[in-house]
C-alpha positions in Angstrom: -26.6 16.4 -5.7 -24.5 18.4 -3.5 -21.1 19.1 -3.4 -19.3 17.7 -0.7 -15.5 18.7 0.0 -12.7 17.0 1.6 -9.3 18.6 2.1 -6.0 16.4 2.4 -2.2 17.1 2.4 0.4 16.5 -0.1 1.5 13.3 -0.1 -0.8 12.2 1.6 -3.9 9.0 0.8 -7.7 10.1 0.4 -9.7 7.9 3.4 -11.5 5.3 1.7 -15.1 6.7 2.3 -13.2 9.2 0.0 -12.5 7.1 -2.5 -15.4 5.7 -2.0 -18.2 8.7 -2.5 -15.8 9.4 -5.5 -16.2 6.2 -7.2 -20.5 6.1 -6.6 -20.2 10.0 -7.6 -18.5 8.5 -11.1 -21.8 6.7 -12.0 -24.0 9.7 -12.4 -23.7 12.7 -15.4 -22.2 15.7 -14.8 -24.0 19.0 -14.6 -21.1 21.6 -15.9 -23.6 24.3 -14.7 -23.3 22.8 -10.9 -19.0 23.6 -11.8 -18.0 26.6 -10.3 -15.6 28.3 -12.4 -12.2 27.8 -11.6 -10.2 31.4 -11.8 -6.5 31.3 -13.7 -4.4 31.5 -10.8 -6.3 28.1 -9.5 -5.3 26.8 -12.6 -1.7 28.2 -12.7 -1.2 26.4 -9.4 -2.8 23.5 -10.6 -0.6 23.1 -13.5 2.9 23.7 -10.9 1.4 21.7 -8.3 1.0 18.5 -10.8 4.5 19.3 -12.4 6.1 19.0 -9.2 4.3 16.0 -8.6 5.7 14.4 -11.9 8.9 15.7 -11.6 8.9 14.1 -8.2 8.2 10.4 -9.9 10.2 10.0 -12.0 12.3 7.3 -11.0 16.1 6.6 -12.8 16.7 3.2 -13.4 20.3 2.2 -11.8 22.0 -1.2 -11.5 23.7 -1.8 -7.9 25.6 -5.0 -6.4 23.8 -5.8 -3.4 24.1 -9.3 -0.8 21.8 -12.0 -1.9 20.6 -12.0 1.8 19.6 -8.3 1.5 17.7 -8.7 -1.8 15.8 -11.4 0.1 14.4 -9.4 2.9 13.5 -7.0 0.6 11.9 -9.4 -1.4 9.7 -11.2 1.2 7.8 -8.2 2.0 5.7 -8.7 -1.5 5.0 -6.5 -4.3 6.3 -3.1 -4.3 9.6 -4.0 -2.3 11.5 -1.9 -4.8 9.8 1.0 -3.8 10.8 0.3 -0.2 14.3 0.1 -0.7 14.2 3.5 -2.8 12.5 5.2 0.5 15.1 3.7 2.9 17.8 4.8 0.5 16.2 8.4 0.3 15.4 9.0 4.2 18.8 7.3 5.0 20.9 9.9 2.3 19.1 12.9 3.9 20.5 11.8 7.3 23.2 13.7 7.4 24.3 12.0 10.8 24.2 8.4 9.4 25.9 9.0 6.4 29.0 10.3 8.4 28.5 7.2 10.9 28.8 4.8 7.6 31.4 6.5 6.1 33.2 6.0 8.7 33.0 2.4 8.6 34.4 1.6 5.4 
Protein backbone atom coordinates (compact mmCIF):
# COMPACT_ATOMS: atom_id res chain seq x y z
CA UNK A 1 0.00 0.00 0.00
CA UNK A 2 1.30 3.34 -0.40
CA UNK A 3 1.25 6.19 1.59
CA UNK A 4 -0.68 8.85 0.36
CA UNK A 5 -0.53 12.49 2.19
CA UNK A 6 -2.91 15.21 2.44
CA UNK A 7 -2.16 18.52 4.16
CA UNK A 8 -5.01 20.75 5.65
CA UNK A 9 -5.10 23.88 7.94
CA UNK A 10 -5.99 24.30 11.49
CA UNK A 11 -9.38 24.49 11.91
CA UNK A 12 -10.11 23.45 9.10
CA UNK A 13 -12.52 19.91 7.78
CA UNK A 14 -10.56 16.92 5.87
CA UNK A 15 -12.62 16.69 2.13
CA UNK A 16 -14.56 13.76 2.31
CA UNK A 17 -12.55 11.56 -0.21
CA UNK A 18 -10.28 12.21 2.91
CA UNK A 19 -12.31 10.84 5.21
CA UNK A 20 -13.05 8.56 2.98
CA UNK A 21 -9.57 6.75 1.91
CA UNK A 22 -9.13 6.94 5.81
CA UNK A 23 -12.08 4.98 6.78
CA UNK A 24 -11.32 1.98 3.74
CA UNK A 25 -7.50 2.43 4.94
CA UNK A 26 -9.05 1.36 8.64
CA UNK A 27 -10.05 -2.10 7.26
CA UNK A 28 -6.60 -3.42 6.52
CA UNK A 29 -3.52 -4.31 9.24
CA UNK A 30 -0.90 -2.06 9.88
CA UNK A 31 2.67 -2.72 8.87
CA UNK A 32 4.71 -0.61 11.77
CA UNK A 33 7.77 -1.33 9.53
CA UNK A 34 5.87 0.89 6.55
CA UNK A 35 5.85 3.83 9.84
CA UNK A 36 8.41 6.13 9.48
CA UNK A 37 9.80 7.16 12.69
CA UNK A 38 8.47 10.13 14.05
CA UNK A 39 11.59 12.40 15.59
CA UNK A 40 10.90 14.09 19.24
CA UNK A 41 10.44 17.46 18.25
CA UNK A 42 7.38 16.01 15.85
CA UNK A 43 6.16 14.70 18.78
CA UNK A 44 6.73 17.74 21.11
CA UNK A 45 4.69 19.77 18.65
CA UNK A 46 2.27 17.10 18.45
CA UNK A 47 1.59 17.08 22.10
CA UNK A 48 1.31 21.38 22.14
CA UNK A 49 -0.58 21.36 18.97
CA UNK A 50 -3.40 18.88 20.60
CA UNK A 51 -3.22 20.84 24.01
CA UNK A 52 -4.13 23.92 22.39
CA UNK A 53 -6.73 22.16 20.59
CA UNK A 54 -8.29 20.99 23.95
CA UNK A 55 -7.73 23.96 25.75
CA UNK A 56 -9.58 25.66 22.88
CA UNK A 57 -12.93 23.28 23.55
CA UNK A 58 -13.49 23.56 26.46
CA UNK A 59 -16.70 25.12 26.69
CA UNK A 60 -18.06 26.86 30.37
CA UNK A 61 -21.45 26.32 30.99
CA UNK A 62 -23.32 29.87 31.74
CA UNK A 63 -27.00 30.60 32.34
CA UNK A 64 -28.14 33.89 30.38
CA UNK A 65 -31.80 35.58 30.11
CA UNK A 66 -32.48 35.82 26.52
CA UNK A 67 -36.15 36.78 24.46
CA UNK A 68 -38.16 33.75 23.80
CA UNK A 69 -38.26 35.01 20.02
CA UNK A 70 -34.39 34.85 20.02
CA UNK A 71 -34.12 31.32 21.45
CA UNK A 72 -36.52 30.41 18.66
CA UNK A 73 -34.48 31.40 15.66
CA UNK A 74 -31.76 29.82 17.17
CA UNK A 75 -33.62 26.93 17.71
CA UNK A 76 -35.11 26.38 14.21
CA UNK A 77 -31.87 26.02 12.60
CA UNK A 78 -31.57 22.22 14.12
CA UNK A 79 -29.14 20.42 16.08
CA UNK A 80 -26.05 22.27 17.09
CA UNK A 81 -27.82 25.78 17.42
CA UNK A 82 -25.97 26.17 20.68
CA UNK A 83 -22.83 26.18 19.02
CA UNK A 84 -23.96 28.85 16.72
CA UNK A 85 -24.91 31.30 19.16
CA UNK A 86 -21.40 30.64 21.04
CA UNK A 87 -19.62 31.65 17.48
CA UNK A 88 -21.86 34.72 16.97
CA UNK A 89 -21.18 35.69 20.52
CA UNK A 90 -17.27 35.11 20.01
CA UNK A 91 -16.89 36.89 16.45
CA UNK A 92 -19.33 39.70 17.70
CA UNK A 93 -16.94 40.22 21.26
CA UNK A 94 -13.82 40.44 19.08
CA UNK A 95 -15.39 43.29 17.11
CA UNK A 96 -14.18 45.86 18.79
CA UNK A 97 -16.29 48.36 16.58
CA UNK A 98 -19.68 46.67 17.42
CA UNK A 99 -19.22 46.34 20.85
CA UNK A 100 -18.76 50.19 21.18
CA UNK A 101 -21.90 50.67 18.70
CA UNK A 102 -24.03 48.42 21.36
CA UNK A 103 -22.82 49.93 24.23
CA UNK A 104 -23.87 52.72 23.18
CA UNK A 105 -27.27 51.80 22.84
CA UNK A 106 -28.15 50.81 26.18
Amino acid sequence: MAIITSTIKAGQKPPKEVLQRIKESAKYPINLDDCPEVSPEALKEFAFLAAERNRRKKRQPVTIRLEAACIEKYKSLGKGYSSVMADILRQAADDPNLLRRLLKRT
